[in-house]
MIMI-112325 format. One record per residue (C-alpha): residue in three letters; z, y, x. Coordinates in steps of 0.1 Angstrom, whole numbers, plus 2048, in hexadecimal, padded with zeros to 3 digits. Last residue first. Layout:
REM MIMI-112325
ALAZYX;...
//
This chain:
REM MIMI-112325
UNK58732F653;UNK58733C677;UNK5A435666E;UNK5B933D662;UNK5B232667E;UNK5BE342696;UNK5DD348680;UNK5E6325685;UNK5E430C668;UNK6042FA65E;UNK60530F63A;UNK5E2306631;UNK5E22DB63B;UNK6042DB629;UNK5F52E7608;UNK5E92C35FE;UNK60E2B560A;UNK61B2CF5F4;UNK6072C35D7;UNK61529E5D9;UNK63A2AE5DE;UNK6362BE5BF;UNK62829E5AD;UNK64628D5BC;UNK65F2A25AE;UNK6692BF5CD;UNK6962C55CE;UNK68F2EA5CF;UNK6972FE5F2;UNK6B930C5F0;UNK6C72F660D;UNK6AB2FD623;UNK6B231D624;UNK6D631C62C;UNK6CC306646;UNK6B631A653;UNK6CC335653;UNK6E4325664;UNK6C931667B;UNK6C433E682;UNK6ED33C68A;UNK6E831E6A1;UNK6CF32C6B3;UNK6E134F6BA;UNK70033D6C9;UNK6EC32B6E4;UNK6DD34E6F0;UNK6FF3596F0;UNK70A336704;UNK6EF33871E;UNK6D332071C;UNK6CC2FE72C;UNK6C62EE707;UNK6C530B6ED;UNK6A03146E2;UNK6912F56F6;UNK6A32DE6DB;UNK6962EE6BE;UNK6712DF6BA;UNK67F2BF6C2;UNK6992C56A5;UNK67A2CC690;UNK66A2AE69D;UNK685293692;UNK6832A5676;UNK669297669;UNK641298664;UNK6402BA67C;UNK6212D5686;UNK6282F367F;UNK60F30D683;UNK61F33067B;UNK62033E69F;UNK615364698;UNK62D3746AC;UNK6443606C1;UNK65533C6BC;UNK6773456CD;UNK67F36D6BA;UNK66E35D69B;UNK686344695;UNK690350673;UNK66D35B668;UNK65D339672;UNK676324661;UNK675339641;UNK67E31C62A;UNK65C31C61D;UNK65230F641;UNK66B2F9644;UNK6592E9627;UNK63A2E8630;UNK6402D464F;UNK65A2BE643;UNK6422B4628;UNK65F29D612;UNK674287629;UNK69029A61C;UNK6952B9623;UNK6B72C3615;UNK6C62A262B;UNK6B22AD648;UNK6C12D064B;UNK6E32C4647;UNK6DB2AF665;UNK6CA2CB678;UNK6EC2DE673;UNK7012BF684;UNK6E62BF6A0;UNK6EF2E76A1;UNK71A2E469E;UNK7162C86B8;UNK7012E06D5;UNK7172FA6C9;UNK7352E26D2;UNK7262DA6F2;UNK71E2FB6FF;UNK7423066FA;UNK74F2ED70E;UNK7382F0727;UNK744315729;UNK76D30A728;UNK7672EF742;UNK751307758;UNK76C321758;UNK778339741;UNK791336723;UNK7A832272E;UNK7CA334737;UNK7B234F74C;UNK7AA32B75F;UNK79430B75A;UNK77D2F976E;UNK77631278D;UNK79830C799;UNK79D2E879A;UNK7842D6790;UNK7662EA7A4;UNK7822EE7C2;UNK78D2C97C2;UNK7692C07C8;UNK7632DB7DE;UNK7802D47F1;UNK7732AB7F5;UNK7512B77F9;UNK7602CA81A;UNK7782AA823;UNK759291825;UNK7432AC837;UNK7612AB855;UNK763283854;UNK73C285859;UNK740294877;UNK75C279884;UNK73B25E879;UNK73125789D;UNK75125D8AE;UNK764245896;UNK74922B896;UNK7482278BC;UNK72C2348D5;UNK72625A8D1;UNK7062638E6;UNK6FC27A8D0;UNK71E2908CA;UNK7232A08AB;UNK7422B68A3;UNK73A2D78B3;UNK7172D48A2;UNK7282D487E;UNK73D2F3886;UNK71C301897;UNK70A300878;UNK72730785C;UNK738326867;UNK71333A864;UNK70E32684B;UNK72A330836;UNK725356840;UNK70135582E;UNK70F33E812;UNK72A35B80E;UNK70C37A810;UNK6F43687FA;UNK7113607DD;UNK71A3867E1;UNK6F43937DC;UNK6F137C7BB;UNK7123867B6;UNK70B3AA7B6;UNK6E53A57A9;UNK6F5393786;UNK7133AB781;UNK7033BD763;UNK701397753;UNK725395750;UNK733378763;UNK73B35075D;UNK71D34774B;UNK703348769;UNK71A32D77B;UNK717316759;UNK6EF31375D;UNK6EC311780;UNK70B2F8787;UNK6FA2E176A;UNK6DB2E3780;UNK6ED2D679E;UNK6FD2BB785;UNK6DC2A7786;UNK6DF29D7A6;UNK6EA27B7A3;UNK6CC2697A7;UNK6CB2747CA;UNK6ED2637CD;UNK6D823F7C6;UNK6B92477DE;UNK6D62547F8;UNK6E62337F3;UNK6C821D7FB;UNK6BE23481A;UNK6E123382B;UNK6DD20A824;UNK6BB20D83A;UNK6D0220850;UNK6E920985C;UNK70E21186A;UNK70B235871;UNK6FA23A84E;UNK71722B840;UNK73724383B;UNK72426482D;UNK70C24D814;UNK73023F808;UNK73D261805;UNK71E26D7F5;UNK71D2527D9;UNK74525D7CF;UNK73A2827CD;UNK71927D7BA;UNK72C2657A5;UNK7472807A0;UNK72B29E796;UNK716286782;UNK73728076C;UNK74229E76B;UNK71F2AD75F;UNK719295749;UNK739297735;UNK73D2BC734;UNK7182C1728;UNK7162A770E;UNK70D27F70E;UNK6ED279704;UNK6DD29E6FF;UNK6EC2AB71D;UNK6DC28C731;UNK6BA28F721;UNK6BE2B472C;UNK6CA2AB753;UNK6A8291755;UNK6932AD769;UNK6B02B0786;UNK6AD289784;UNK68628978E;UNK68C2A57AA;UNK6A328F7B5;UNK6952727B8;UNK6702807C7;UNK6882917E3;UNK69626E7E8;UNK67825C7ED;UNK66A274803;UNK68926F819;UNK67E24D82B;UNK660263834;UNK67327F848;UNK68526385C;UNK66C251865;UNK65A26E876;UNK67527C888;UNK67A25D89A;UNK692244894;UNK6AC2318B0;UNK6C822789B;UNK6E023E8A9;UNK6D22608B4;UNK6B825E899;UNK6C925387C;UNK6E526E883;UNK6D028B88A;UNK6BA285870;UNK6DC285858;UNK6EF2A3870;UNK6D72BD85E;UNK6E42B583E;UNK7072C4849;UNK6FA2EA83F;UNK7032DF818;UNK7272D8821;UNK7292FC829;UNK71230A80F;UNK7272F97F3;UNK745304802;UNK73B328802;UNK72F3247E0;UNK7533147D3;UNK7613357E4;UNK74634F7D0;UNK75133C7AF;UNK77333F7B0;UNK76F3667C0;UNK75636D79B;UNK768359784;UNK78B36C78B;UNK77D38F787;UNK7893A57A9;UNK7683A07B8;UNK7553AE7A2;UNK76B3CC7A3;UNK76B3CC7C9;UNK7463CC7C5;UNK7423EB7B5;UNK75C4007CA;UNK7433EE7ED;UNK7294047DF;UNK73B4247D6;UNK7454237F8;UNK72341C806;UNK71843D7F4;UNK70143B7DC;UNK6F84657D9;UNK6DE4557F4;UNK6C94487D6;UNK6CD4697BF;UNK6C147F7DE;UNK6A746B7E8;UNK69A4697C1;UNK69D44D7AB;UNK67C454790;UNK6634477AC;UNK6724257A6;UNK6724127C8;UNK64E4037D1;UNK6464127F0;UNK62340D7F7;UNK6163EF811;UNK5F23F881F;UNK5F5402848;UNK6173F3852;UNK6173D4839;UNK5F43CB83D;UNK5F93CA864;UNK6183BD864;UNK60D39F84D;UNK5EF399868;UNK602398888;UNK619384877;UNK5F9368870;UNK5F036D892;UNK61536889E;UNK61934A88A;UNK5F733A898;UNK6053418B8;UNK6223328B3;UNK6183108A9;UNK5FF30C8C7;UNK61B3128DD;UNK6322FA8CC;UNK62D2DF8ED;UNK6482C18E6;UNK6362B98C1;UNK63B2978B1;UNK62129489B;UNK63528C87A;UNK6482AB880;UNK6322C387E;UNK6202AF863;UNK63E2B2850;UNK6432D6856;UNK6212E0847;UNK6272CA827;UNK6472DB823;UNK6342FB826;UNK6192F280C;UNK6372E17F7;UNK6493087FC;UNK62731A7F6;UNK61F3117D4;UNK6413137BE;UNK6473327D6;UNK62A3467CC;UNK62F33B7A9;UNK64D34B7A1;UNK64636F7AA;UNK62536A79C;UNK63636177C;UNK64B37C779;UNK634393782;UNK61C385762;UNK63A38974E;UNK6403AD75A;UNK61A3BA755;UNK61C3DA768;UNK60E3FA766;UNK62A406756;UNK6413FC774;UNK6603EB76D;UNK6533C777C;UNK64A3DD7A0;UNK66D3E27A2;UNK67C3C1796;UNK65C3B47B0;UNK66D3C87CB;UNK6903BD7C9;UNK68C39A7C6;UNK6723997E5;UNK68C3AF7FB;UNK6A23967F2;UNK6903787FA;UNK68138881A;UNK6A238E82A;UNK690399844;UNK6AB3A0863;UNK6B637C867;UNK696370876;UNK69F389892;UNK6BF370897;UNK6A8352899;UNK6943658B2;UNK6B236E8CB;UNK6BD34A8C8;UNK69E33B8D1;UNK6983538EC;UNK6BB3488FC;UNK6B63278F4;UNK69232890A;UNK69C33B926;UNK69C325942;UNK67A31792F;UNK669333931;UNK64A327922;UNK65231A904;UNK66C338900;UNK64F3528FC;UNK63F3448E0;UNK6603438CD;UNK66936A8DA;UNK6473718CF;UNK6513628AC;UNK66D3758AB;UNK65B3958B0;UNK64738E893;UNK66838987C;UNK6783A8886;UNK6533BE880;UNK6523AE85B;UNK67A3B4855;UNK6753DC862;UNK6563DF851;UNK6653D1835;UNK6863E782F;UNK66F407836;UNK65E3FD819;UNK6763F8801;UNK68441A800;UNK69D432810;UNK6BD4327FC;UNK6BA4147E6;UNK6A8403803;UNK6C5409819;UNK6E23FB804;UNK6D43D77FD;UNK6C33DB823;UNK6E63E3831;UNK6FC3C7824;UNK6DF3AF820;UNK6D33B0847;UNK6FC3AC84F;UNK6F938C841;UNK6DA382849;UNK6E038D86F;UNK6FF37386C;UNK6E735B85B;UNK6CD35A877;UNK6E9357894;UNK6F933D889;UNK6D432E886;UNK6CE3318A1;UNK6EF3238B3;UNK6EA30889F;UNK6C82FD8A9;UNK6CF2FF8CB;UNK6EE2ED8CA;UNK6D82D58B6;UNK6BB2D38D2;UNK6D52CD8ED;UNK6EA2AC8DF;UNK6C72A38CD;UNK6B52A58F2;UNK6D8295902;UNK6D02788EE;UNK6AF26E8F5;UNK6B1276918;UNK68927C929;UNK6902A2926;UNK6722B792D;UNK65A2B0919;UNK6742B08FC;UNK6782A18E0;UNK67E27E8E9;UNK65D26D8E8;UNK6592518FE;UNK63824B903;UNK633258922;UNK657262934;UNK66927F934;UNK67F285956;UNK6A4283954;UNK6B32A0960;UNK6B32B4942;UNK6A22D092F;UNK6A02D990F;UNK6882EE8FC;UNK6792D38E8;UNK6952CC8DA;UNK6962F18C8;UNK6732EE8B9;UNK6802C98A6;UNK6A02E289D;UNK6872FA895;UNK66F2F087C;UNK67E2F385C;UNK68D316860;UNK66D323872;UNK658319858;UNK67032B83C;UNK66A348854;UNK645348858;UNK640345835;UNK65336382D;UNK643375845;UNK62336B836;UNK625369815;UNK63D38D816;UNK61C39F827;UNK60839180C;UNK61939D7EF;UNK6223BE7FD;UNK5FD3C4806;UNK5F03B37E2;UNK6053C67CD;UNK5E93D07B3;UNK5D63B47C0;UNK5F639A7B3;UNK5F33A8795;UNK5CF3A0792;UNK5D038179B;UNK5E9378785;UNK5D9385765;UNK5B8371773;UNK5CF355772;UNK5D8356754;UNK5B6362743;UNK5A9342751;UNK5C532C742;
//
């Protein structure tokens, strides 16, 4: 575990200026995005004097109400702004860097997101020109496209000869599997405390800035291969560009799936009007609502772990529709009460989170759908349409929502609108994205495939137990060739085996095809196959054999480190 880290360490030294400078922007922005629609109340301004110990939001705004009303058009209007920059951001930076380099795409994304935060620290003291300030920041916010530019780079710095790959890999993913619960954390407390004054919040974010533009101007190298020249880049002309894409998007499984994503993101952008909700009509504070949801987060995460148990209990397609509807039918009902009483809005939110196992079924079937070479094309096209879908979404939403809404229909009419977006995606994933080309793609057609591999494997496994026996399991898979056969998933040099049954063998298997794509499905049930076939032509052991197999089986399950010790 030592050598691990010290692997990591070192990769991330070798980077270390374009590593830290994207920590820290990147930080700021994420921070940004969960802080400010609390930031945004505090920036309005009303007749109605504040008064001690009534926290509203605002220092400046003593109407409860009219601060949500102000702080969410606020809120919205940034972040319309924000993903319209992103969206144009990705169009020229995905071309740019090709042409002219990394680097000069960071600088520029670095040096957008420091000026925002002046423009932040700025608008909590110019109070007349507060929302204009926010706006103007959340739209330079737009301009780094930090998760892009991140992707990009570490593919580039991951096909470098100097580089350890699987040790970039892993840095890559680590850095955000620490930071984002250190960030949530960060928010939390933010919000727990109840800020009106963000001054101090700022200019800690400006120093830190301050800082990544520093290491990023003087010490960050250009990571784009040497071997693509300037002229070869720029010979990429945008028209040639935008050719590639209209073939990507002219494949049936590519524009099915890039609408059901943009109704995804739409219906996705309505969470913000839950806190609103709870707050504006039941009287909560900001603080009670973010730890009612802790439960929720901790049920979710826990189902989105339970998917393979699921798979292997009742199948892909069978699972997957059936957490999909009850997701569907639980979030209608959550959608229609937590106007009415939010302790029961809390009880059915605890039993939809349970639900939300299908999101990684989406994952895993959406990535089967298109050719691998058009991976970074839809993964940029998917960015661009959930980009424009919140753009739409935000102030869509905030157009519907009033505050100081008094009757049933006007206090839920929002959620009406999020009822009938999950009600097109619904019909959209069952509909269109289902089954088409006369049935042979689709998420039905893929799940369906992954389900009879899945069968034609456990039915394999049983063959494999009835040539077995109960006789050594361990030893004898081994003198079947086990190892040899599934070399390409155990590694080099992994000969310990370490089974009484095949209850464990199939344990041992599971991993090798469950959550996988279909090819890679495909080539574990032809090497069990081969096991099989192995297995089958093993000799039927007489009990004195079987006695001096079990005496050898302590030899052949050794590893080859134990093997060298002895």
């Amino acid at each position: 575990m030592a050598s691990d880290n010290g692997g990591l360490l070192h990769e991330y030294m070798k980077w270390w200026a374009f590593h830290t400078a994207m920590i820290i922007a990147g930080c700021t922005k994420l921070l940004v995005n969960q802080i400010e629609p609390f930031f945004a109340r505090s920036l309005v301004v009303c007749e109605q004097a504040a008064v001690a110990g009534n926290y509203t939001g605002s220092a400046f705004c003593g109407d409860r109400a009219v601060v949500l009303n102000g702080g969410m058009h606020i809120s919205t209007r940034g972040q319309a702004q924000e993903n319209l920059a992103m969206m144009v951001s990705l169009c020229i930076v995905g071309l740019l860097s090709d042409m002219y380099g990394r680097r000069p795409a960071i600088l520029v994304g670095v040096s957008a997101t420091m000026i925002s935060v002046v423009l932040f620290l700025v608008s909590t003291r110019a109070r007349a020109w507060g929302p204009v300030l926010f706006t103007l920041g959340q739209g330079l916010q737009g301009f780094f496209p930090n998760e892009f530019l991140s992707n990009v780079c570490v593919a580039d710095i991951a096909q470098m000869p100097s580089t350890d790959a699987v040790k970039a890999g892993q840095l890559q993913a680590m850095i955000p599997a620490v930071l984002g619960p250190l960030l949530f954390i960060a928010s939390g407390v933010i919000q727990v405390i109840e800020l009106t004054d963000y001054t101090a919040v700022w200019c800690l974010m400006l120093v830190l800035n301050l800082s990544a533009s520093f290491v990023a101007f003087a010490y960050l190298s250009e990571t784009r291969p040497v071997a693509e020249s300037d002229e070869d880049a720029k010979k990429k002309t945008i028209k040639g560009s935008l050719c590639d894409y209209r073939c990507v998007l002219t494949k049936p499984a590519v524009w099915r799936m890039l609408l059901g994503h943009f109704l995804t993101a739409f219906e996705a952008v309505s969470v913000f009007l839950i806190s609103l909700q709870v707050m504006a009509f039941h009287g909560w504070s900001q603080k009670s609502f973010l730890l009612s949801i802790i439960g929720v987060l901790v049920i979710s995460i826990t189902s989105q772990a339970k998917a393979g148990d699921m798979i292997d209990k009742w199948g892909l397609i069978r699972s997957y529709q059936g957490l999909y509807i009850a997701n569907f039918a639980v979030g209608v009902v959550e959608r229609l009460v937590i106007v009415v009483d939010p302790w029961l809005w809390i009880l059915v939110a605890y039993l939809r989170a349970t639900f939300n196992a299908k999101d990684a079924f989406t994952v895993l079937t959406e990535v089967q759908l298109y050719h691998p070479d058009d991976n970074a094309k839809i993964i940029h096209l998917k960015w661009l349409v959930g980009y424009l879908a919140n753009a739409l979404a935000f102030p869509f939403y905030a157009s519907l929502f009033d505050a100081q809404a008094v009757t049933y229909y006007d206090q839920v009419f929002p959620n009406l609108a999020v009822i009938a977006v999950d009600t097109l995606k619904v019909c959209m994933l069952f509909g269109m994205l289902w089954s088409f080309s006369n049935g042979t793609e689709g998420f039905g057609p893929v799940m369906a495939r992954l389900d009879e591999l899945s069968t034609e494997i456990a039915d394999l496994l049983q063959e494999i137990s009835c040539s077995l026996g109960n006789q050594e399991v361990a030893a004898r898979i081994k003198e079947a060739g086990f190892p040899e056969i599934f070399k390409e998933w155990l590694g080099e040099g992994d000969t310990k085996l370490e089974m009484s049954s095949v209850d464990h063998l199939i344990g041992l298997l599971r991993p090798m095809y469950r959550g996988k794509h279909v090819r890679e499905v495909v080539k574990v049930r032809d090497a069990t196959i081969r096991l099989r076939d192995a297995a089958a032509a093993l000799p039927v052991l007489s009990a004195s054999a079987a006695e001096q197999l079990g005496n050898n089986a302590t030899v052949l399950n050794k590893s080859d480190a134990e093997k060298k010790a002895d």
